[in-house]
C-alpha positions in Angstrom: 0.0 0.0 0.0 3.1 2.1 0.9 4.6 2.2 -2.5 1.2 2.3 -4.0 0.7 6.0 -2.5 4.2 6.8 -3.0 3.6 5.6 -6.5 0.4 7.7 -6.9 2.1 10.8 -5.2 4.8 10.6 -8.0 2.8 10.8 -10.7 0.4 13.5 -9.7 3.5 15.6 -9.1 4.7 15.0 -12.2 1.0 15.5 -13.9 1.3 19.0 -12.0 5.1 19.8 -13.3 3.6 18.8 -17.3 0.8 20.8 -16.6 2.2 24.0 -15.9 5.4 23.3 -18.5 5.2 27.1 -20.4 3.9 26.6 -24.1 6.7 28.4 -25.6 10.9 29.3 -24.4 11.6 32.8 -24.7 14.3 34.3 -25.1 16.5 37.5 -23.9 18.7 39.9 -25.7 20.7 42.2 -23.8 23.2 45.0 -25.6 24.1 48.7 -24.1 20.9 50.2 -26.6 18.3 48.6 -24.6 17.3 44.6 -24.5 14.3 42.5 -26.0 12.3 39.7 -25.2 11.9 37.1 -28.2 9.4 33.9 -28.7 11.4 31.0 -29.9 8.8 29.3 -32.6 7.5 25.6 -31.6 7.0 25.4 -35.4 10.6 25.5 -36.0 11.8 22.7 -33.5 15.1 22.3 -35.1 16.5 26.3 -35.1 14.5 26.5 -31.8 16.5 23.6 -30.3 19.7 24.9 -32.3 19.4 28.6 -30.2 19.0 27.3 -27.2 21.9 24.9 -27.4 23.6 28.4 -28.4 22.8 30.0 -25.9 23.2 27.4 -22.7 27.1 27.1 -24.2 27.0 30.8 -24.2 28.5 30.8 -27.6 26.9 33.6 -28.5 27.7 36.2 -25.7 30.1 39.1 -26.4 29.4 38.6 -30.1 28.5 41.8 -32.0 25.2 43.0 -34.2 27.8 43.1 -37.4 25.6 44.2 -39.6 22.8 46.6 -39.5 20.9 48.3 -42.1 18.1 50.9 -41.1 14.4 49.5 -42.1 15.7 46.4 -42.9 17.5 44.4 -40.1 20.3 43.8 -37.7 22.5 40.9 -38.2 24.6 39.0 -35.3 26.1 35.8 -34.0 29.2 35.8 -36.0 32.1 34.6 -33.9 34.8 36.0 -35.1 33.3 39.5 -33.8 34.5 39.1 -30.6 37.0 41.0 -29.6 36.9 42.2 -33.4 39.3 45.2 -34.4 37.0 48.2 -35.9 36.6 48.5 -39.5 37.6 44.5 -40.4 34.5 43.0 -42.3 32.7 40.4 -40.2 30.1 37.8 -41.4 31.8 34.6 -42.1 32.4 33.6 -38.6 30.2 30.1 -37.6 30.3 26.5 -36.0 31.1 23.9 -38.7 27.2 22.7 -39.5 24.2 24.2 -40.6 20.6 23.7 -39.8 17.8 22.3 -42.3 16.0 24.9 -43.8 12.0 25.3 -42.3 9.8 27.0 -44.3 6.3 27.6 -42.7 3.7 29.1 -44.9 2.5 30.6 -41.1 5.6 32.2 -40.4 7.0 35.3 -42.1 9.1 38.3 -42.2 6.9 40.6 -40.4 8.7 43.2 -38.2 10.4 42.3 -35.5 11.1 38.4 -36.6 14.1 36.4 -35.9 15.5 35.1 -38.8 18.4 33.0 -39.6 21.2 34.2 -41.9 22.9 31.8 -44.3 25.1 31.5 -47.5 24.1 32.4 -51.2 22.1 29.6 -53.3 24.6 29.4 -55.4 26.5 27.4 -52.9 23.5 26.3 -50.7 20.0 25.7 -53.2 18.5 23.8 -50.2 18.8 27.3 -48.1 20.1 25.2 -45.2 20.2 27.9 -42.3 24.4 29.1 -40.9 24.9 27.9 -37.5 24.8 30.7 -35.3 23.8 34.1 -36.9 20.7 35.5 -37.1 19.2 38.7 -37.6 16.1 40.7 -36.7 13.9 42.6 -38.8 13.6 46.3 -38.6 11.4 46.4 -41.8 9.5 49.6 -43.1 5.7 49.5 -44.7 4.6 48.3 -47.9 2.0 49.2 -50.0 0.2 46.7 -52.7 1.9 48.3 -55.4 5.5 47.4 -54.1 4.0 44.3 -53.3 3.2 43.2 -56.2 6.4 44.3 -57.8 8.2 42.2 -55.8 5.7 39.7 -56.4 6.5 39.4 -60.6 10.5 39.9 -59.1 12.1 38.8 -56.6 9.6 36.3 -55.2 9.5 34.5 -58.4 5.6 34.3 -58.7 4.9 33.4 -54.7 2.0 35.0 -53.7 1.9 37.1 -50.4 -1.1 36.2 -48.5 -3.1 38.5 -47.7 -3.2 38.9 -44.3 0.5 38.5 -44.6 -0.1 41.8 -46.8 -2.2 43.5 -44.2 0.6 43.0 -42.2 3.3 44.1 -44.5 0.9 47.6 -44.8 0.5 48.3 -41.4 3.6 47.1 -39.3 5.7 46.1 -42.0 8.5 43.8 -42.5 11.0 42.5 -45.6 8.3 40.7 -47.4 11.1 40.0 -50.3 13.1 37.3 -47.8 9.5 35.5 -47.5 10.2 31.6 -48.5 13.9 32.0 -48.2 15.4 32.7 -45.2 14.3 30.2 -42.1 11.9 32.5 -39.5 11.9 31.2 -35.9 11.1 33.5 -33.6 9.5 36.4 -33.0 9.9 39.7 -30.5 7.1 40.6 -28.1 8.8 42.7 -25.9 12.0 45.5 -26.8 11.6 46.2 -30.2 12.9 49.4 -29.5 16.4 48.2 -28.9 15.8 47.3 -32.8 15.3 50.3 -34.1 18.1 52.4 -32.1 21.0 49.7 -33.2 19.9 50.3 -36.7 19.9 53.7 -37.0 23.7 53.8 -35.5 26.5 55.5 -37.7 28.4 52.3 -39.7 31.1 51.7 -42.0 30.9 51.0 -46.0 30.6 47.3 -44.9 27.2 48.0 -42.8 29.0 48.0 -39.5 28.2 50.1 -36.5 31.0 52.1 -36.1 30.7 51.5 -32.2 30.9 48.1 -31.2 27.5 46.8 -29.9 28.2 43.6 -28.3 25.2 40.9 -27.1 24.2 38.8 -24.1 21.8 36.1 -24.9 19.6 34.7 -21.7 17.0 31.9 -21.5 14.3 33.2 -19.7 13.2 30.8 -16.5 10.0 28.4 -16.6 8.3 30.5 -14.6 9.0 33.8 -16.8 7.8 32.0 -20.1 4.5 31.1 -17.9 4.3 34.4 -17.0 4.6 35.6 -20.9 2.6 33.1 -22.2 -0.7 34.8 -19.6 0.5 37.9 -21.0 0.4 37.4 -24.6 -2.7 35.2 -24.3 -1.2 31.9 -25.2 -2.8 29.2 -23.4 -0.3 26.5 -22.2 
């Protein structure tokens, strides 16, 4: 009867752990501009899984937003920017693997996204995602017109939905990556800290001309709880 209740006792605890497991991990970016709070996407389990991993090794800490271009985005997690003399050209800095590419007809560049950055098709036609940097949209507005410009162009015929489009109008975003850059994660808190790094002063090779260096946190069980009540997601 003893191990019976000790039995039962273990399984409703862990019943109670599951049940109050947060829906989704979220994430925290900290630079000297301000920080952020970003959603990590359960729809991309494999960049999802590949951040995290990043981040618990602390891989990415001290590495720089490299890259920056106003109403567009902010580009980091290249490791050879730390400690990086000013003016040297960064971007090429990774860990020896990549991550599949996954495209979700759900998820796109709407501002404020977390994207992940990779090399050209020429070299990589299965648009297999780099290891470790990423970027964040800025974005501006679109209107139908440019929309369906880049429609005929650069999106090779892929239509944008329209409430992607409704989006792209009102917030914004870089509707021309749509379908080929890997979107995983979102900000819902900071975005500001977004906008300030990429209005900074930068070099010919988009580089902030002051170093802006980053500190990546996972944010605690009961945080992501927390955030999911706030943002209305139901674990």
């Amino acid at each position: 009867m003893k191990k019976f209740f000790t039995l039962v006792l273990a399984l409703f605890t862990f019943s109670c752990i599951f049940a109050k497991a947060p829906k989704n991990q979220y994430v925290r970016i900290k630079t000297s501009y301000g920080q952020c709070i970003i959603r990590l996407y359960n729809e991309t389990p494999k960049h999802r899984d590949n951040f995290i991993k990043l981040i618990k090794s602390k891989v990415l800490d001290s590495t720089l937003f490299h890259r920056i271009i106003q109403n567009f985005m902010i580009q980091g997690g290249d490791i050879d920017s730390k400690n990086a003399k000013p003016g040297i050209e960064l971007g090429n800095g990774g860990l020896k693997y990549t991550v599949d590419a996954e495209f979700n007809d759900s998820l796109y560049h709407k501002r404020g996204v977390l994207a992940a950055a990779r090399e050209s098709d020429d070299v990589n036609p299965k648009k297999a995602s780099a290891s470790t940097q990423f970027y964040i949209v800025e974005g501006k507005r679109y209107t139908d017109a440019e929309m369906d410009k880049l429609e005929a162009g650069r999106l090779k015929g892929h239509k944008i939905p329209a409430s992607h489009r409704s989006v792209y109008r009102t917030v914004g975003g870089t509707p021309q990556l749509d379908n080929a850059y890997t979107v995983f994660g979102e900000v819902v808190l900071g975005i500001d800290m977004v906008d300030l790094i990429a209005a900074l002063p930068k070099d010919s090779h988009d580089r902030p001309l002051i170093n802006v260096p980053i500190t990546i946190q996972l944010l605690k069980k009961r945080e992501c709880k927390q955030l999911d009540k706030l943002l209305g997601i139901n674990p």
